[in-house]
C-alpha positions as semicolon CSV with decimal commas, in nm:
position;residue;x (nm);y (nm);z (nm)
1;X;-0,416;1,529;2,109
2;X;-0,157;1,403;1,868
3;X;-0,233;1,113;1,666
4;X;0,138;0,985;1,790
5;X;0,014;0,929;2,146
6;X;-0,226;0,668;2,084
7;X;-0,067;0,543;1,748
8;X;0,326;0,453;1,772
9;X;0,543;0,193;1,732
10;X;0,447;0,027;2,076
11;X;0,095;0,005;1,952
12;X;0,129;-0,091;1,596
13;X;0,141;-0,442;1,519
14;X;0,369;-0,499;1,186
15;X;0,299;-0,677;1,025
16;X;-0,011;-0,869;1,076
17;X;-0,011;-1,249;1,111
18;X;-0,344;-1,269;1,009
19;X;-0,561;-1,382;0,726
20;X;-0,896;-1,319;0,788
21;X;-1,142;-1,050;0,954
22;X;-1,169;-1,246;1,249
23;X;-0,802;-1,354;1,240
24;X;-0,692;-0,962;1,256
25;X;-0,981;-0,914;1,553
26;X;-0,829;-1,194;1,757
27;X;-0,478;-1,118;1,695
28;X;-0,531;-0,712;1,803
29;X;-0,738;-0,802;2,083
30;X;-0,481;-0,998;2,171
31;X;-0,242;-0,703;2,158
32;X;-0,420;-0,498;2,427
33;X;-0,461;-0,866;2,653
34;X;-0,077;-0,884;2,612
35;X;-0,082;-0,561;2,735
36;X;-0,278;-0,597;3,081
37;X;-0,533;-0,383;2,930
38;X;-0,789;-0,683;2,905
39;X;-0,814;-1,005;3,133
40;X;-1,063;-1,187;2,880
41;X;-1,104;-1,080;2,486
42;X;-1,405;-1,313;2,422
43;X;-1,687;-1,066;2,480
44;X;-1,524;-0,807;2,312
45;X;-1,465;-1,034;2,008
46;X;-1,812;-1,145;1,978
47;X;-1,909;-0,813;1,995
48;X;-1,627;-0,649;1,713
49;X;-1,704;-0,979;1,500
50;X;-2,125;-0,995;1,513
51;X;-2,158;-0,695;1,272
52;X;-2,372;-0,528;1,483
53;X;-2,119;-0,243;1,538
54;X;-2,198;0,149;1,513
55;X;-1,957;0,231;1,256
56;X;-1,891;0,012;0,961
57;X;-1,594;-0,171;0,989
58;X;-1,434;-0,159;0,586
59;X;-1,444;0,221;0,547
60;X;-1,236;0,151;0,130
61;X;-0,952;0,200;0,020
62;X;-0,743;-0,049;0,225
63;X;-0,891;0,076;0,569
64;X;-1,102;-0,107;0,809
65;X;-1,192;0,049;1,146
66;X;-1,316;-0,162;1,489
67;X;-1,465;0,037;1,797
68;X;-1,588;-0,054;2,094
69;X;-1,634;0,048;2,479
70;X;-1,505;-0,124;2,786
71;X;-1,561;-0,105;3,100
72;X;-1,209;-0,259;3,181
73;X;-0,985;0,047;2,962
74;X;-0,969;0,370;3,173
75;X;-0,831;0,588;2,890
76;X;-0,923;0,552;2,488
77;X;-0,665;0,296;2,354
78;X;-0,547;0,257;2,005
79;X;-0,403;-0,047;1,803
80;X;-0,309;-0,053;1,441
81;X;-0,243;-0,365;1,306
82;X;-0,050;-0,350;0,919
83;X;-0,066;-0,639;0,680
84;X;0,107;-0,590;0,316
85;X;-0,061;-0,865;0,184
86;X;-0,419;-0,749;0,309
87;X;-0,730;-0,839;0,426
88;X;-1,072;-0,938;0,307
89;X;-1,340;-0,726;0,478
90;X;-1,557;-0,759;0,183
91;X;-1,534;-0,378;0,159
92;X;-1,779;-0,200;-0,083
93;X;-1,482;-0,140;-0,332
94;X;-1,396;-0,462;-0,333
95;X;-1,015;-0,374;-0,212
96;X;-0,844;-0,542;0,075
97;X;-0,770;-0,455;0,402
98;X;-0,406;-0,256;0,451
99;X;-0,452;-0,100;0,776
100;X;-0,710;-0,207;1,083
101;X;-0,716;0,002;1,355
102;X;-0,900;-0,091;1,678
103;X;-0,998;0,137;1,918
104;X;-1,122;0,053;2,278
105;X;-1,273;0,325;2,469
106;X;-1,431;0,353;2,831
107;X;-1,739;0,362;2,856
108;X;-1,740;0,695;3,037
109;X;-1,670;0,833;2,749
110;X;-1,817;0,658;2,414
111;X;-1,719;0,902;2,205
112;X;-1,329;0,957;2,226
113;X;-1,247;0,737;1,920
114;X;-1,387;0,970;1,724
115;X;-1,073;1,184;1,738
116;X;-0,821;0,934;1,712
117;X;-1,007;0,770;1,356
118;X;-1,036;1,211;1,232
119;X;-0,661;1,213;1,279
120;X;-0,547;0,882;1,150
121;X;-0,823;0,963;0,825
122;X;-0,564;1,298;0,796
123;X;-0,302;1,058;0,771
124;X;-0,383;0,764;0,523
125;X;-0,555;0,978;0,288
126;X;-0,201;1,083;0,205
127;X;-0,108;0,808;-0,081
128;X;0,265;0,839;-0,026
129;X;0,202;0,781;0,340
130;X;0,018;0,445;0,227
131;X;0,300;0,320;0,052
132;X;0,537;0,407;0,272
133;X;0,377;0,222;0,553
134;X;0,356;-0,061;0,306
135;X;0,730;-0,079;0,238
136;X;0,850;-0,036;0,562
137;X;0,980;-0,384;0,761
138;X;0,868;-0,259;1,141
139;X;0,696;-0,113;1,372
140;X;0,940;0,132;1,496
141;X;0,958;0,228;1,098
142;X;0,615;0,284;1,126
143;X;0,635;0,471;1,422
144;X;0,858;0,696;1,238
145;X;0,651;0,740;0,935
146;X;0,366;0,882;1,163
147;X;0,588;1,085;1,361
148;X;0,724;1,252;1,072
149;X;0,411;1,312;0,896
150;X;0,263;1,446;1,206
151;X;0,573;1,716;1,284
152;X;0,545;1,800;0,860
153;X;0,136;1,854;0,863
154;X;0,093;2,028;1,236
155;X;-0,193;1,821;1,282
156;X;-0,232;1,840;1,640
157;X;-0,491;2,087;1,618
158;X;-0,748;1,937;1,385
């Protein structure tokens, strides 16, 4: 899998309206709603927002992470939601939020995000690709970024 075909410019959100943690929860929940992925997003939210997830949400340096199954998604579906100004997810360094990606998986398979989050670590590690993402003005710019960096690091096979 290619980080490309879960992450592009049709499923980043850029940038992010929000202003809080629950803010950027609501707003990319909202995305996959929008989307006809979801009828309802309450559930889900309470869940994402009670801090009772599996994996801790501010993983530092700018990133925060959401997962969660559903028995409404049939395949693993990926949002990333970009703010420039950031986010407070009282992370353990103390930075702000950048990027929040959201994953919804089915609940056949509770384990599938695991790739996508391997693949997108690959790619904002890269500090140039942080900035870039940071400067850019949409998603299709985005989009671009990701593509590029995926055809220049042959990541496809991690």
């Amino acid at each position: 899998m290619k980080l490309s075909e879960k992450i592009n410019n049709k499923t980043i959100i850029y940038p992010l309206q929000s202003n809080s943690k629950e803010e950027t929860i609501h707003e990319l929940l909202d995305y996959f709603k929008n989307q006809d992925y979801l009828t309802d997003t309450a559930k889900l939210f309470s869940y994402l927002n009670s801090g009772d997830e599996t994996f801790t949400t501010a993983a530092g340096r700018g990133v925060a992470y959401h997962y969660h199954t559903s028995i409404e998604v049939k395949d693993t579906l990926a949002v990333l939601g970009i703010s420039k100004k950031g986010i407070d997810y009282s992370a353990v360094d103390g930075l702000m939020c950048h990027f929040i990606l959201l994953i919804l998986e089915p609940t056949i398979s509770p384990n599938s995000h695991r790739r996508i989050i391997n693949l997108f670590q690959e790619l904002i590690k890269d500090p140039n690709i942080k900035s870039k993402l940071l400067e850019l003005n949409s998603s299709t710019e985005a989009g671009i970024v990701i593509n590029e960096w995926e055809n220049n690091n042959l990541v496809d096979n991690l």
